[in-house]
C-alpha positions as CSV (number, residue, x, y, z in Angstrom):
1,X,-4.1,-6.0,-17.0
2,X,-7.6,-5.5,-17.5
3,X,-10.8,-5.5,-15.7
4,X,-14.8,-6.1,-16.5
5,X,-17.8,-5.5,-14.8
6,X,-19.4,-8.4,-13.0
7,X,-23.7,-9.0,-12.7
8,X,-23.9,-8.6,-9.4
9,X,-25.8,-6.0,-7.7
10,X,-25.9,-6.7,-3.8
11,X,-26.9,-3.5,-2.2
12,X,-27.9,-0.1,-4.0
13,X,-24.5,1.9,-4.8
14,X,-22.4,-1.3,-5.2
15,X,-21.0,-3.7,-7.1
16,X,-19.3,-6.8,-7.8
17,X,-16.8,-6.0,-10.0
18,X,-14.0,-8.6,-11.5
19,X,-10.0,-6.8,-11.9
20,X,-7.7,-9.3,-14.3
21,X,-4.4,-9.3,-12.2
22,X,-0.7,-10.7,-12.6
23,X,1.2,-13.3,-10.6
24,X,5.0,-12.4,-10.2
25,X,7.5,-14.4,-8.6
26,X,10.7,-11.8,-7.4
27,X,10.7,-8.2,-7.7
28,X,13.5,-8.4,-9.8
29,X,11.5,-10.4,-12.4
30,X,9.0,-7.5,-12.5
31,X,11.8,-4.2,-12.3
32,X,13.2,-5.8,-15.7
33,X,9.5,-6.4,-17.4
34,X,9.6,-10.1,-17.0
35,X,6.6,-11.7,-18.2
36,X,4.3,-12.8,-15.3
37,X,4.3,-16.5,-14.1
38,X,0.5,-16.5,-14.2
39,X,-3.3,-14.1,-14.5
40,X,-5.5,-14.6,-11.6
41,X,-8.9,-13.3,-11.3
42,X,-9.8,-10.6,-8.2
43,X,-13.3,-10.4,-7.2
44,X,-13.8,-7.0,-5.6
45,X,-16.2,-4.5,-4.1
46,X,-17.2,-1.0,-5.8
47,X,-19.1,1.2,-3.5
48,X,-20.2,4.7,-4.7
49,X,-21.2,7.4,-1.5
50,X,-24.6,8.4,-1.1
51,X,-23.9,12.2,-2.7
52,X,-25.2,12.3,-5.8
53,X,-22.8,13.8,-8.5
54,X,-21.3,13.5,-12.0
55,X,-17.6,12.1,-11.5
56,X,-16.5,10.4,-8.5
57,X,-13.1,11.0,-6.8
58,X,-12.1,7.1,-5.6
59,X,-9.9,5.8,-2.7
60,X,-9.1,2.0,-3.5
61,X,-8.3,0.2,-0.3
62,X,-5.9,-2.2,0.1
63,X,-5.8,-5.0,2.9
64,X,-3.1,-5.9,5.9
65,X,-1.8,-9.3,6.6
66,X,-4.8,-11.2,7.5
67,X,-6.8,-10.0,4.5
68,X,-9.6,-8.2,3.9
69,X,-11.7,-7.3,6.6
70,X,-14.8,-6.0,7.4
71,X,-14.3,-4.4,10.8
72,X,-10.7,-2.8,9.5
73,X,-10.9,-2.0,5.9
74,X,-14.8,-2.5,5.4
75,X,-15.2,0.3,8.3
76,X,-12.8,2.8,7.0
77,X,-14.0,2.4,3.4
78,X,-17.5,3.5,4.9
79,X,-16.1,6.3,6.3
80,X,-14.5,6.9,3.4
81,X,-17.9,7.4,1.3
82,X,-19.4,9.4,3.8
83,X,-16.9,11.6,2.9
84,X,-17.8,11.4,-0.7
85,X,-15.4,9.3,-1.8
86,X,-16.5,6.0,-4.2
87,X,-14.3,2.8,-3.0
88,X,-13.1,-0.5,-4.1
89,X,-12.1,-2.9,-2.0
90,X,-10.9,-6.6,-2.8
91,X,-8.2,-9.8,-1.1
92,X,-5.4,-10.5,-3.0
93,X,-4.6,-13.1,-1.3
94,X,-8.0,-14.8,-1.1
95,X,-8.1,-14.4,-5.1
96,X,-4.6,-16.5,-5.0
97,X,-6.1,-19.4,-2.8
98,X,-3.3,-18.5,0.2
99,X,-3.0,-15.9,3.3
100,X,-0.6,-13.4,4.0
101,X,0.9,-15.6,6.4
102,X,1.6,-18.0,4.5
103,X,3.4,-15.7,1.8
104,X,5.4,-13.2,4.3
105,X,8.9,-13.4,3.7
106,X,9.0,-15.1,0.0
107,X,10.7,-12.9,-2.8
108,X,7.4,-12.3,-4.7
109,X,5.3,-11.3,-1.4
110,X,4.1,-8.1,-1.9
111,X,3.9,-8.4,-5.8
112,X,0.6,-9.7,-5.7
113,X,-0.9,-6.5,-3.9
114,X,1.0,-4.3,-6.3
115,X,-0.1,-5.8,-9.6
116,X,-3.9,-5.8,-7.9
117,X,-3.3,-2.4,-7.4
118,X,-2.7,-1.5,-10.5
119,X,-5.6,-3.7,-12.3
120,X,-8.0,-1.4,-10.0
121,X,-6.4,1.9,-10.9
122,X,-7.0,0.8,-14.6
123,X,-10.4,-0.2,-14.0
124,X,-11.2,2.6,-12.8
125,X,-9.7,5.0,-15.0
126,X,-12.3,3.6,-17.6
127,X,-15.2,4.1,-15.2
128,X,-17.7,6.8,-16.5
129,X,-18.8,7.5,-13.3
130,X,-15.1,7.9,-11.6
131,X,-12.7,11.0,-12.2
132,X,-9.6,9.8,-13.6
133,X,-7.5,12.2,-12.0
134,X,-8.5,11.5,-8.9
135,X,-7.8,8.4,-7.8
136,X,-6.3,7.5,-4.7
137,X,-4.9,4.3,-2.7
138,X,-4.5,3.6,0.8
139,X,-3.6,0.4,2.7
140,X,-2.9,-1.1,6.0
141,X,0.7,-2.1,7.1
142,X,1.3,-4.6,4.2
143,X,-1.2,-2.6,2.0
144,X,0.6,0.5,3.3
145,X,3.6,-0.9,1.6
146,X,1.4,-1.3,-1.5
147,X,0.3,2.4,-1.3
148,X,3.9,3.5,-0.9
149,X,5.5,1.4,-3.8
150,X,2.3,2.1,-6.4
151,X,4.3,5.7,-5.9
152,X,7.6,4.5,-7.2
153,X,7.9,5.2,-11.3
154,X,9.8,2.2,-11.9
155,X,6.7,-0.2,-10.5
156,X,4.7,2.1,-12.8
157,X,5.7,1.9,-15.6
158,X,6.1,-1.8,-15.2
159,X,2.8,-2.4,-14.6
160,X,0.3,-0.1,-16.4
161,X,1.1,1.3,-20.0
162,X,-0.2,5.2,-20.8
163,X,0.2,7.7,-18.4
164,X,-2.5,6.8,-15.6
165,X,-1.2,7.2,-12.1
166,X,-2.7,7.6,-8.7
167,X,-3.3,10.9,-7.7
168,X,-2.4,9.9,-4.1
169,X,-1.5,7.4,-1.7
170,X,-2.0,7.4,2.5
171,X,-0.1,4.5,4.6
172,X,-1.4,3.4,7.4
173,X,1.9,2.0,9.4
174,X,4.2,0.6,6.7
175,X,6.6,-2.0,7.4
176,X,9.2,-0.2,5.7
177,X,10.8,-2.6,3.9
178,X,10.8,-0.4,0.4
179,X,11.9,3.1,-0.7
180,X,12.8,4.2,-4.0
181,X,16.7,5.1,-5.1
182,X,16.9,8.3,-4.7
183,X,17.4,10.1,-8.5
184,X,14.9,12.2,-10.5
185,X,12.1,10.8,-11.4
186,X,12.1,7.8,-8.8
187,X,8.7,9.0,-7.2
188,X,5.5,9.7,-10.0
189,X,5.1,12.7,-8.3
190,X,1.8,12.5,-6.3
191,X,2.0,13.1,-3.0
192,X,2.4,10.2,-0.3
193,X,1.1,10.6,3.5
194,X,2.6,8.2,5.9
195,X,0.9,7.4,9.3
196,X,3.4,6.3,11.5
197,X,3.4,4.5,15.3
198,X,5.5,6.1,17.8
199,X,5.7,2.5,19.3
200,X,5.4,0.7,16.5
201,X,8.6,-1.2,16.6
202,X,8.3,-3.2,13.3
203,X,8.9,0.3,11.8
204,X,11.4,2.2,14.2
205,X,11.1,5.8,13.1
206,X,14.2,6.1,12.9
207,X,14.8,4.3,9.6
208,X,12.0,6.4,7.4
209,X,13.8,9.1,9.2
210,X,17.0,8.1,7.8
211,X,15.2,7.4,4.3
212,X,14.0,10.7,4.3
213,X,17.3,12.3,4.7
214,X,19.3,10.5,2.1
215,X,16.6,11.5,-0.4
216,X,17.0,15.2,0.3
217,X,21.2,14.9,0.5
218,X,21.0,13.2,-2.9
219,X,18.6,16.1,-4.3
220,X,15.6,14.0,-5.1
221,X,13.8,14.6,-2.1
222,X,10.6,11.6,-2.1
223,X,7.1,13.4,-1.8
224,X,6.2,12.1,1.4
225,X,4.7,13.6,4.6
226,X,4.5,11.6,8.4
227,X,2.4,12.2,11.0
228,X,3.0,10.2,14.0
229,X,1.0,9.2,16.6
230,X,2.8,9.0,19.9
231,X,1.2,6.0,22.2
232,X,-0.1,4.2,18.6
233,X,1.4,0.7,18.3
234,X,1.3,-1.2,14.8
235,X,-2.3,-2.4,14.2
236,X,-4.1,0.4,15.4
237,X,-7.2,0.6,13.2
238,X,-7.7,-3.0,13.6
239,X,-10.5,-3.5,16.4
240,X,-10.2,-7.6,16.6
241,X,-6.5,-6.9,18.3
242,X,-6.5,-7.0,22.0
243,X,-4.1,-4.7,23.9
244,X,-0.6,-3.8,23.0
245,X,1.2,-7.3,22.8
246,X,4.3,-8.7,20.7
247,X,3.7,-11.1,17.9
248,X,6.9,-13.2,17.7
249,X,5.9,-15.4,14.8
250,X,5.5,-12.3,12.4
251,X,8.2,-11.4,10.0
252,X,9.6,-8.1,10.3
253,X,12.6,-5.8,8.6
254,X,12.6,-3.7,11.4
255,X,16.6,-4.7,12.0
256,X,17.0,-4.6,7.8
257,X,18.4,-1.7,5.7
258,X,15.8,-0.3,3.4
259,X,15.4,-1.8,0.5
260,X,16.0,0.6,-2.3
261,X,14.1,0.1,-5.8
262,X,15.3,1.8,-9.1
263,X,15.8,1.1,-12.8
264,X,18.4,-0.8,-12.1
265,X,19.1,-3.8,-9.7
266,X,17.6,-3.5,-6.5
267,X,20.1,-1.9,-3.7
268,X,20.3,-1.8,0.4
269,X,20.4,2.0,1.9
270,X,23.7,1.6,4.3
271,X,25.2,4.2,6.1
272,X,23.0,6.9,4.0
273,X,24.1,5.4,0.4
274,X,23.2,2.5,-1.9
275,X,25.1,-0.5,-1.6
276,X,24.6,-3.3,-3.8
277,X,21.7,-5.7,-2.6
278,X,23.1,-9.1,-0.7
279,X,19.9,-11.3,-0.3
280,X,21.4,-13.7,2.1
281,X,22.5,-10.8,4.0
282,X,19.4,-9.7,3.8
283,X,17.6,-13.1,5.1
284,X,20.2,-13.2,8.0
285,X,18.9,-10.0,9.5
286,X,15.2,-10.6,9.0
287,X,15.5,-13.9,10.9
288,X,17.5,-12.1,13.5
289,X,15.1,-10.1,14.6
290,X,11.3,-11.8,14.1
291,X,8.2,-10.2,15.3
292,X,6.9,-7.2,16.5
293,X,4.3,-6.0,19.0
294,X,0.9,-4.7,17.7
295,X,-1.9,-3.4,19.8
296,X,-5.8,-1.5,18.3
297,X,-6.0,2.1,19.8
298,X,-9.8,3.6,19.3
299,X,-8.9,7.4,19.7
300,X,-5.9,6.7,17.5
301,X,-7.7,5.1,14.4
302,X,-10.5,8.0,14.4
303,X,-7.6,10.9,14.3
304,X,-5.8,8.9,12.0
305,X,-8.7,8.6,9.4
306,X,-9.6,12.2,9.8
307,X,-6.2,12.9,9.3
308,X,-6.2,10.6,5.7
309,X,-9.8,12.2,5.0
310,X,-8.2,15.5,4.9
311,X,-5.7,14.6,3.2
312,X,-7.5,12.7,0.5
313,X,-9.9,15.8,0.1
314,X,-7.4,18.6,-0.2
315,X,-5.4,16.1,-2.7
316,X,-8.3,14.9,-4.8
317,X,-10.5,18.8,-4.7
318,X,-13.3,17.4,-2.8
């Protein structure tokens, strides 16, 4: 995966930057360092803050469902560089000629934000004007499943040779289809902050709960903190939602065991241990249970980025 610089300059402290990305059809195809089906090209946005220094600490920031936009991750980017943190922004799934909608559900679904993720990280790694060690990643319900699985080593080291690694990742409502097998060295290391919906019922808090705990009883507890946010329903930050209402066509795991990524073949957290993975099993109980309700909460999504921002500075020295 590599990444070049692109011509265009459309505002001052920005630019148009190109990230050379991997296609990959199953997550299986990827744990055992298949070859990728295909290279796709990922336009994207890199936005410095107005503070004038050295080295930059950056946040890349990954989309939801519907994309990339403006009025969701476009807003909190900006907040993000007020803070002082550079950005990069892009749409994997634009860059693919599909939606998110269209791909929910298929084997190789979240892939294409995970390999993305990665091309950024290495692009900016070899940025002069970014700190290499301080690099973060947050996303937005399927980007916050992004942010959580560019944690796991085994996705690392699948995906970008050397030693580079995010120095942190924040997830804004995850679905919580993903954790990692709980053994040493499952999690890079960096810390993870999870934002979590107290209604948000394609993510019952009970099952990262349960996640959680059969970590620390295997003695390889994962590096992640919650905070959760009562009254929030899933979709919070987005402003284009209306009020609190169910989205029936959606896919959802919310009745699914986790899905639990190691070195070896993927496996289904049952009763607090791994049990080998059954993917029709696994299909049954996602189309048991479709949909979930979602709902944009204004006081919500201004704690909730303070909350990151803090984060972000106190994990990146900023």
């Amino acid at each position: 995966m590599q990444a070049s610089a692109g011509n265009c300059q459309t505002q001052a402290g920005t630019r148009t930057i190109t990230l050379q990305s991997s296609t990959y059809s199953d997550i299986r195809q990827l744990l055992a360092r298949g070859p990728a089906v295909g290279a796709v090209t990922v336009k994207a946005s890199l936005s410095f803050p107005e503070q004038a220094t050295d080295r930059y600490p950056a946040v890349i920031v990954v989309h939801g469902l519907s994309g990339y936009r403006e009025s969701n991750e476009g807003y909190v980017a900006a907040e993000l560089r007020k803070a002082g943190f550079t950005t990069l922004t892009y749409d994997s799934f634009a860059a693919r000629g599909t939606t998110g909608t269209a791909l929910q559900g298929s084997p190789g679904y979240l892939l294409p934000g995970v390999a993305d993720a990665f091309a950024a990280l290495r692009f900016l790694s070899g940025e002069s004007r970014i700190d290499a060690e301080r690099i973060a990643i947050i996303g937005f319900s399927y980007g916050a499943e992004i942010a959580h699985l560019t944690s796991f080593e085994t996705l690392r080291l699948a995906l970008i040779p050397g030693p580079a690694r995010f120095a942190a990742h924040v997830a804004f409502y995850p679905g919580g289809t993903f954790g990692a097998v709980a053994e040493p060295g499952a999690y890079t290391g960096s810390p993870v902050l999870m934002l979590l919906g107290g209604k948000d019922d394609n993510l019952p808090l009970a099952k990262i709960e349960s996640y959680l705990g059969y970590a620390r009883a295997a003695g390889a507890p994962a590096p992640i903190d919650t905070v959760i946010y009562p009254g929030a329903y899933h979709g919070w930050t987005f402003p284009d939602l209306p009020g609190a209402r169910s989205y029936p066509d959606l896919v959802s795991t919310k009745k699914c065991p986790l899905l639990l990524l190691g070195p070896k073949r993927p496996a289904l957290l049952i009763d607090n241990e791994a049990k080998p993975f059954d993917p029709v099993a696994f299909g049954a109980c996602i189309a048991a249970a479709p949909g979930y309700w979602m709902g944009f909460d204004a006081a919500v999504r201004t704690q909730s980025i303070t909350d990151a921002v803090s984060f972000l500075k106190r994990r990146l020295r900023l």
